[in-house]
C-alpha positions as a printed Julia matrix, in Angstrom:
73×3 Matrix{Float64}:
 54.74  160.43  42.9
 51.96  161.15  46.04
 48.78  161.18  45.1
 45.95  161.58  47.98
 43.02  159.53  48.69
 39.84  159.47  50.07
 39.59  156.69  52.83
 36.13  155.42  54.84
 36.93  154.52  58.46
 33.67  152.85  60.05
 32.58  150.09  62.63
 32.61  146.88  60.62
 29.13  145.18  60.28
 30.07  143.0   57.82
 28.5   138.97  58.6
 32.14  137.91  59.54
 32.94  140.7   61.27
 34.78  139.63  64.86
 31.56  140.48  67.91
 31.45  143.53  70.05
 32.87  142.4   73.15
 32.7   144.47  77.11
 34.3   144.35  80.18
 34.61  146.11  83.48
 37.38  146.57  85.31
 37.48  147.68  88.92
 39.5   151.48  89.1
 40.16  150.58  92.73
 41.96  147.6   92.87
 42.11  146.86  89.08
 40.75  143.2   88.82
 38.57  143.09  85.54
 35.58  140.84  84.85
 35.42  137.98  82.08
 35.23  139.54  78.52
 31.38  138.6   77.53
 29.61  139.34  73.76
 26.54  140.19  76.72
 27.47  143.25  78.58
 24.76  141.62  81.54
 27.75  139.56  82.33
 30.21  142.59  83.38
 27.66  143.75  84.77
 26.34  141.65  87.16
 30.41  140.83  88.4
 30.53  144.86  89.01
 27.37  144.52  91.3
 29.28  141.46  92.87
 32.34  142.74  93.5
 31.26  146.45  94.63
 29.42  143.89  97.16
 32.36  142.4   98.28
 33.95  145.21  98.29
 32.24  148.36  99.52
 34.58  151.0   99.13
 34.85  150.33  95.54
 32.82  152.57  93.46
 34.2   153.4   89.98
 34.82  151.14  87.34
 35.84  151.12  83.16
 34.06  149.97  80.5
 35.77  148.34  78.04
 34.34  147.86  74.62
 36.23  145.92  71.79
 34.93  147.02  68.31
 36.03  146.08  65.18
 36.69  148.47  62.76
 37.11  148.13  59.11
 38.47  150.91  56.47
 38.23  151.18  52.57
 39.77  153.31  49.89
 37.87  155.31  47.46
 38.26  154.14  43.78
């Protein structure tokens, strides 16, 4: 037997839910900064290395959500 069911896909904001996290990594040469709950951290070591690297413009953001789903009773 199938039966269909109505599912709920959303971020997860429950109290124990694991953090929002961010990165950057570099598009040029591909080194990445430290994975940081602030995104200020990223941040400022894109500033840095852009400085240390001048031809480096363009970067990724990387953003680690969690996500949490339920069923429909």
């Amino acid at each position: 037997m199938i039966r269909h069911e109505k599912w709920t896909l959303a971020p997860d904001r429950e109290p124990d839910a694991e953090p929002i996290t961010y990165a950057m990594t570099c598009a040029v040469c591909g080194q990445s900064s430290d994975v940081s709950e602030d995104f200020a951290e990223p941040q400022s070591w894109v500033l840095e290395h852009c400085g240390k690297n001048p031809s480096h413009h363009t970067f990724r953001e990387i953003i680690t959500r969690a996500w949490r789903t339920w069923r429909h009773i």
